[in-house]
C-alpha positions as CSV (number, residue, x, y, z in Angstrom):
1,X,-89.1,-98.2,69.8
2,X,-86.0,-96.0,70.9
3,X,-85.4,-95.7,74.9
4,X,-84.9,-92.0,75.8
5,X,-83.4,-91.0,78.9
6,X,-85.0,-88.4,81.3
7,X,-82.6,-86.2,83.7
8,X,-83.6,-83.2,85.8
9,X,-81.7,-81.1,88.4
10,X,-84.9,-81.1,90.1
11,X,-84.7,-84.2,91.2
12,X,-81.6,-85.6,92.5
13,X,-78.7,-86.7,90.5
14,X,-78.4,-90.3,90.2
15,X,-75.7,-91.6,93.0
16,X,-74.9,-95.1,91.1
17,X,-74.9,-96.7,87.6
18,X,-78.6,-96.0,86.6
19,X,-80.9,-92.6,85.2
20,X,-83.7,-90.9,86.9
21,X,-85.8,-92.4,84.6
22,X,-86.1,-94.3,81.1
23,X,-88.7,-93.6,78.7
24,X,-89.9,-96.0,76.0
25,X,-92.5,-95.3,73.9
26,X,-95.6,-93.7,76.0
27,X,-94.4,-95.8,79.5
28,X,-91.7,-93.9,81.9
29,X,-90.0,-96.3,84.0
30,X,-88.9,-93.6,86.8
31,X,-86.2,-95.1,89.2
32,X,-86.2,-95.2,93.2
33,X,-86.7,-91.9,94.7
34,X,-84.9,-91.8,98.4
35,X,-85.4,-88.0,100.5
36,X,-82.6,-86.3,99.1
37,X,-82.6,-82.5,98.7
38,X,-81.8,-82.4,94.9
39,X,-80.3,-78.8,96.0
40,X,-77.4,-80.2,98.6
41,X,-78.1,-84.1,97.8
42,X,-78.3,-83.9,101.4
43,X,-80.9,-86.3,103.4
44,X,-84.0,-84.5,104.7
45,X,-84.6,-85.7,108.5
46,X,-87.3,-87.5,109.8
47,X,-89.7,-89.9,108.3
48,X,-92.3,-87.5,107.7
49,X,-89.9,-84.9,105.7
50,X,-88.4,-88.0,103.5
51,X,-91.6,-89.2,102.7
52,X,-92.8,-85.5,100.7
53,X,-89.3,-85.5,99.2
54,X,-89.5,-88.9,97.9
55,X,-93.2,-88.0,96.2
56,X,-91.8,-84.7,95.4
57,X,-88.8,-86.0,93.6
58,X,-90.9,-88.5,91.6
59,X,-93.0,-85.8,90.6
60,X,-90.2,-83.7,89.2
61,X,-89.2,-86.9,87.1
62,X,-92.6,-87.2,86.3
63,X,-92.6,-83.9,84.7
64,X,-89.4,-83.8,83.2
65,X,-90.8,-87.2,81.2
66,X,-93.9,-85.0,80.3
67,X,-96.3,-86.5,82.7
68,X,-97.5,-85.8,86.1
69,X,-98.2,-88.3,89.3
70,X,-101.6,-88.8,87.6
71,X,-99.9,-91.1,84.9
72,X,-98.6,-93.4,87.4
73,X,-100.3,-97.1,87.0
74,X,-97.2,-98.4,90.0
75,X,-95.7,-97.1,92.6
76,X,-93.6,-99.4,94.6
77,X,-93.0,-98.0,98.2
78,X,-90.1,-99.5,100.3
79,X,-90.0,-98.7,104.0
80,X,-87.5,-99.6,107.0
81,X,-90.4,-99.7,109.1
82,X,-93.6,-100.7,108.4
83,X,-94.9,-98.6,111.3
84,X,-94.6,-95.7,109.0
85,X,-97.2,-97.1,106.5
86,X,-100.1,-95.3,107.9
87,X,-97.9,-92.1,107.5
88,X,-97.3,-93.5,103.6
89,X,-100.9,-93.2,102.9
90,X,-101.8,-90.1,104.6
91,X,-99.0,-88.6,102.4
92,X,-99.7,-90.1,99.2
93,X,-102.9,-88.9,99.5
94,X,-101.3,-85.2,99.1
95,X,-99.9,-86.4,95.9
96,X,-102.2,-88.7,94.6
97,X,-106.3,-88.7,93.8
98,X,-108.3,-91.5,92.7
99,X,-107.8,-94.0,90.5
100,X,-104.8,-94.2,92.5
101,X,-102.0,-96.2,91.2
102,X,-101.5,-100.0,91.5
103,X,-98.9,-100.5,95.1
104,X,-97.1,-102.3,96.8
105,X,-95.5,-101.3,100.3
106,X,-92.3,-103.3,101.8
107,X,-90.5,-103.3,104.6
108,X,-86.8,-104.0,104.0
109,X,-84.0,-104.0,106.2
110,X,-81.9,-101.1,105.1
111,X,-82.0,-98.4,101.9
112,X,-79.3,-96.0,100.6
113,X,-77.9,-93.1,102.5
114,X,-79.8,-94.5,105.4
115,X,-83.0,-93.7,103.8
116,X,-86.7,-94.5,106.0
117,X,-88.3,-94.6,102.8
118,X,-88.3,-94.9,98.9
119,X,-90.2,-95.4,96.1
120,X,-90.4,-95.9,92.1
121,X,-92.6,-95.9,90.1
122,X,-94.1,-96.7,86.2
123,X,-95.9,-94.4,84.5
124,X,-97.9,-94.3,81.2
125,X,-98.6,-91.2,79.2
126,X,-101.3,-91.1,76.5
């Protein structure tokens, strides 16, 4: 199987040595997803903000692979704060209906740009 790389200006540009996403065969490996404005690659402010960007930026990936949010078996979710989990969920659930995906949430002390939250994810299209 050939790996095929998926870019999208709807998503933000990749700030470091990997691609928005790699595609091999019917599985989409799409990379970490910070709140960045894929207009200004600006930082949107506050939690609540960053956390719709990140989902919203996976989702353009997510299309631009030919899939949607629906074809994601994992999302990993990394927060700088685990206060904000709660927030996570409520969310996800705008972006997200059941079977929801397989998860994990962690707290770590720092992300790029200063970032409260990101996520990646692994997708599978039939």
């Amino acid at each position: 199987m050939q790996k095929q790389i998926i870019k999208t200006d709807q998503a933000p540009a990749a700030i470091g040595t990997y691609s928005q996403a790699v595609k091999v065969g019917g599985t989409v490996y799409l990379s970490g997803q910070i709140g960045l404005d894929p207009a200004s690659m600006q930082m949107v402010e506050g939690i609540e903000n960053q956390i719709h960007r990140v989902f919203q930026n996976l989702q353009a990936v997510a299309t631009a692979a030919g899939g949607s949010l629906a074809d994601v078996v994992k999302l990993n979710v990394f927060l700088t704060d685990l206060g904000h989990f709660a927030k996570v969920n409520e969310i996800m659930a705008q972006y997200f209906n059941e079977p929801f995906p397989a998860r994990a949430a962690v707290g770590v002390a720092s992300l790029p740009r200063a970032a409260l939250v990101e996520a990646d994810a692994v997708m599978v299209i039939v």
